[in-house]
C-alpha positions in Angstrom: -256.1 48.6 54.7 -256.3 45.3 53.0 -253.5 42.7 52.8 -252.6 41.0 49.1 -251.4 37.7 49.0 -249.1 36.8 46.2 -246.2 34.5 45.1 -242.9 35.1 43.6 -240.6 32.4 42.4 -236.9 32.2 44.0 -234.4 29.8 42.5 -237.3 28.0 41.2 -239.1 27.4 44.2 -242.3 29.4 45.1 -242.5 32.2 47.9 -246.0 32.9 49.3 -246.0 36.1 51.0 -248.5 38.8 52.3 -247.9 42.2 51.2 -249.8 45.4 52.6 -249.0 49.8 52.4 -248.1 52.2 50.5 -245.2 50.8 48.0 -242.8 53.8 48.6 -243.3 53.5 52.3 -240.1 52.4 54.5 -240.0 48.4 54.4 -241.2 46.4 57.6 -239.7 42.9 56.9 -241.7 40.6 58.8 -240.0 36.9 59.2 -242.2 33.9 61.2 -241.0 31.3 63.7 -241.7 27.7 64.1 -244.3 26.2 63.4 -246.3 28.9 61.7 -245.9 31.0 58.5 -246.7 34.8 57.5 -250.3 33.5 59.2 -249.0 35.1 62.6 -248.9 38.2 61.2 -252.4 38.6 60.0 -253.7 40.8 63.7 -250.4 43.1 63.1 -250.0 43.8 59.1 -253.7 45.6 59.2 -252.0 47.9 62.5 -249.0 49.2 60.6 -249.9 49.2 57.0 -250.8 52.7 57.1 -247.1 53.6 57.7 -245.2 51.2 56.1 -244.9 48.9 53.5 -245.1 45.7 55.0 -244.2 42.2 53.6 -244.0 38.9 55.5 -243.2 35.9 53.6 -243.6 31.9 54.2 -240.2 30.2 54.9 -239.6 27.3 52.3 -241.0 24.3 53.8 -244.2 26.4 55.9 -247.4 27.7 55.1 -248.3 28.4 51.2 -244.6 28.3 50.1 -243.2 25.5 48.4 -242.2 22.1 50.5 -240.1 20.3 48.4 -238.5 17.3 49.9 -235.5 17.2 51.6 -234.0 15.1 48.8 -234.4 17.9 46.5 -234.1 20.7 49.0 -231.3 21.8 51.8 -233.3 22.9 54.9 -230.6 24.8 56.7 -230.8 28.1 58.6 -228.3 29.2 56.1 -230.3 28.0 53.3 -233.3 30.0 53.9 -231.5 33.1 54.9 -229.8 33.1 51.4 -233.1 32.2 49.6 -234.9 35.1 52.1 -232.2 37.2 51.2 -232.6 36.7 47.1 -236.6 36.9 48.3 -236.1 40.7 49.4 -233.8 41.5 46.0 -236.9 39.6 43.9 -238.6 42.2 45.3 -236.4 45.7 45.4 -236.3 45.7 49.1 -233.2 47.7 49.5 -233.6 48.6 53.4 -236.0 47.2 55.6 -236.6 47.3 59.1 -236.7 43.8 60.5 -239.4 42.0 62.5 -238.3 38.4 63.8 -239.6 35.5 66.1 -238.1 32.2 67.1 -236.8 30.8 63.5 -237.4 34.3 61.9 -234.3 35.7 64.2 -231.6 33.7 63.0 -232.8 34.1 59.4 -233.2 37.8 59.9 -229.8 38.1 62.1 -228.2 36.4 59.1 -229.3 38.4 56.3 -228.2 41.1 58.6 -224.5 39.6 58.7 -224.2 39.7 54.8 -226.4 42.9 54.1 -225.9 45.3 57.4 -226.8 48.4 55.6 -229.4 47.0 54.6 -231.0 46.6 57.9 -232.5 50.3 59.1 -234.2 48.7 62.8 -234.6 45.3 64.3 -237.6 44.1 66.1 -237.4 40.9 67.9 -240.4 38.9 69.7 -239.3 35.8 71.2 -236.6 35.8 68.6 -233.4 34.9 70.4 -229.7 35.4 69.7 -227.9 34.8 73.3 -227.5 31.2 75.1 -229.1 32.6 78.4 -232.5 33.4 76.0 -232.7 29.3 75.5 -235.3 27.4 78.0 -233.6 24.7 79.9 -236.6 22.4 79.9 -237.8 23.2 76.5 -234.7 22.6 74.8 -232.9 19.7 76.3 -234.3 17.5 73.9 -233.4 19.8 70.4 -230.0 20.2 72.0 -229.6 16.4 72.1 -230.8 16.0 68.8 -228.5 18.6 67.2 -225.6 16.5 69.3 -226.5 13.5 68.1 -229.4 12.7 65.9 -230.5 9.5 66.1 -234.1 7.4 66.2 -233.7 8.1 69.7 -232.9 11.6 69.6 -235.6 12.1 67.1 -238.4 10.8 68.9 -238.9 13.8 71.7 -238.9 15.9 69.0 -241.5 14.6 66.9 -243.8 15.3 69.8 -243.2 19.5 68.8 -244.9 18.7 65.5 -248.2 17.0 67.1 -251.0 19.4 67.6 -250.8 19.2 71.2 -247.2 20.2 71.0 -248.1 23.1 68.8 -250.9 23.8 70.9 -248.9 24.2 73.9 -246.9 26.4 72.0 -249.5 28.7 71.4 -251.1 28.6 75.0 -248.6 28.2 77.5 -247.3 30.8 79.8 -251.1 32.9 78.9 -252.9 33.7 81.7 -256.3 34.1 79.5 -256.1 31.2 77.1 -259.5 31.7 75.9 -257.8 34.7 74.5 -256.4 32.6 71.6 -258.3 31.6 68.7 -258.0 27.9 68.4 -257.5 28.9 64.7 -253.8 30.0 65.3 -252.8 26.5 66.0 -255.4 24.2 64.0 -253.8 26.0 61.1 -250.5 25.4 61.9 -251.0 21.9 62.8 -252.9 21.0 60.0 -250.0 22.5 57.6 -247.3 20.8 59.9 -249.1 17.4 59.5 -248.6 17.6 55.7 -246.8 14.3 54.1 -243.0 15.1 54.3 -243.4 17.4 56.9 -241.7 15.9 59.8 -238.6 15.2 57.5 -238.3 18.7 56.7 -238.7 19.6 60.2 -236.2 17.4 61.7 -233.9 18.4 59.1 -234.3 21.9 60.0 -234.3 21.8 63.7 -231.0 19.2 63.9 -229.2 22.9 62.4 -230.4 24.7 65.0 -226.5 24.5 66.6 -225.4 26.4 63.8 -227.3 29.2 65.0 -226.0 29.0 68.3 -222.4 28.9 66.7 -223.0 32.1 65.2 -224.2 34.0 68.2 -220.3 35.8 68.8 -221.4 36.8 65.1 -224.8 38.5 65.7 -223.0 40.2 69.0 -220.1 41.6 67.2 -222.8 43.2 64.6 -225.0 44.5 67.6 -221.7 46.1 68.6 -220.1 47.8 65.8 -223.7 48.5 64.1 -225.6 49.9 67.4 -228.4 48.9 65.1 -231.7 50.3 66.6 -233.6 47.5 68.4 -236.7 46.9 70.1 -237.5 43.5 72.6 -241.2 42.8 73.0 -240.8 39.6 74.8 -243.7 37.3 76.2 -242.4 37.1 79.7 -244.0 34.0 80.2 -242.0 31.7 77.2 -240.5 28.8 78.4 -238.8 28.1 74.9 -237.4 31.7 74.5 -237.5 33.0 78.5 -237.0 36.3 79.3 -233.2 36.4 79.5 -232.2 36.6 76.3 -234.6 40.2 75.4 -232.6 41.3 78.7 -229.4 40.2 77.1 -229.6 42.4 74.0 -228.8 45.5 76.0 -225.3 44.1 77.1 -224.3 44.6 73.4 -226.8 47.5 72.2 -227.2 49.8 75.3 -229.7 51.4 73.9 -232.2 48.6 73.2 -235.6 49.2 74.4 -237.0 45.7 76.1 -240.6 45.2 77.0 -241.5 42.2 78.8 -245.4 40.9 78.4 -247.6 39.3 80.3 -248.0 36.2 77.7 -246.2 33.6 76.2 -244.1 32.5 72.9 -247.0 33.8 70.4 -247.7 37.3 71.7 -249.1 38.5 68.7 -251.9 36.8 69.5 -253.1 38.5 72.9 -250.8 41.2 72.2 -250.8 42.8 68.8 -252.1 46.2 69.4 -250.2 46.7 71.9 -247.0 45.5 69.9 -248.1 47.8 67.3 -248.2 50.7 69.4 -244.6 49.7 70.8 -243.2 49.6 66.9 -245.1 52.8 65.6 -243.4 54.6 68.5 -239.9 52.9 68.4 -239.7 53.1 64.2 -241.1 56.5 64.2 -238.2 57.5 66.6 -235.5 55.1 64.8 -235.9 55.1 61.0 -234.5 58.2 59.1 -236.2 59.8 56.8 
């Protein structure tokens, strides 16, 4: 089935987004993590579109959405959950089942917070919500940052936006790295080495502690919702490690958690598979 690609404008900025299935179809929400864009979707879309309507949009600041400077623009976590959520209205998404990875969980767990009937299923990839789910090693530096930014602070971090920072992103933790097409992170890196783009980025990952403030938040929705979820983790992440899928079923019991033999990007080894996972798990969650 093919996938459009289309843009709709939100508050006056531009949303690029991928759209695929059958427009009366239940809604599969698809949100990215750093530093790619609805790009990482493009193996999985084609494996659920016969189902579902699916639509994954760039994050302001990535991919083909609009970049605008950080003089003009707020790049907050809260920011682009707001502008996501006004995203999904723009387009008459009532209820949607959720797919999120690395950035795309606290944006997703936040539109969640202000719209919980709105959310019919949850699917998280390396998209974290519990302090145990954070990498020592990988994010000793961000934490510092977010503590006290500062040249200093900063310059650790820059090193993420360098294409052997995003590379590694992409690579570590596989055990087959000729597996992943070198065109996963040349495209990333090439969009991430835009002018302004390392602005935006900092600006975005100093907030990252206000996603970690609101993680009593997303555990008292898991908890009063029981919201249908589904962990298919790369078991290998160093940034998101296998902890924090585990951790979901102290607060949903019945959370299904599937740990893979890759790393942060599993979509890229691993989609079919991950496909099969969701058709099974939506096709037992979502009500008619």
């Amino acid at each position: 089935m093919s996938t459009a690609h289309r843009t709709v404008t939100v508050r006056g900025h531009e949303v690029a987004y991928r759209e695929a299935g059958p427009a009366d179809a239940p809604v599969l929400l698809l949100l990215h993590g750093f530093p790619s864009s609805a790009h990482m979707f493009r193996d999985l879309i084609p494996l659920l579109a016969d189902r579902y309507r699916v639509v994954a949009p760039d994050h302001i600041g990535f991919g083909r959405s609009a970049t605008p400077p950080p003089t003009d623009f707020t790049y907050t976590f809260e920011t682009l959950a707001a502008l996501t959520g006004k995203f999904t209205e723009k387009l008459g998404l009532d209820r949607f089942a959720l797919y999120v990875q690395d950035y795309g969980a606290p944006i997703g767990l936040r539109l969640a917070l202000a719209h919980p009937d709105r959310v019919t299923a949850i699917v998280t990839q390396n998209g974290n919500a519990y302090e145990e789910g954070l990498g020592r090693d990988a994010w000793a530096p961000v934490l510092d940052l977010v503590a006290h930014r500062t040249p200093e602070t900063e310059a650790p971090v820059r090193e993420i936006y360098t294409l052997d920072g995003i590379k590694w992103q992409y690579l570590h933790g596989v055990p087959d790295p000729s597996l992943v097409s070198p065109d996963a992170y040349e495209h990333d890196a090439a969009l991430i080495a835009r002018p302004g783009q390392a602005e935006i980025q900092l600006d975005l990952i100093s907030d990252y502690g206000s996603n970690i403030a609101l993680y009593p938040a997303f555990h008292a929705y898991f908890r009063d919702s029981q919201v249908p979820l589904l962990a298919t983790w790369g078991a290998h992440d160093e940034i998101f490690v296998p902890a924090g899928a585990l951790a979901f079923q102290r607060d949903l019991p019945k959370a299904e958690v599937h740990l893979l033999p890759t790393g942060h990007f599993a979509l890229e080894t691993h989609a079919a598979q991950i496909a099969a996972l969701m058709r099974d798990f939506l096709a037992r969650s979502l009500t008619p």
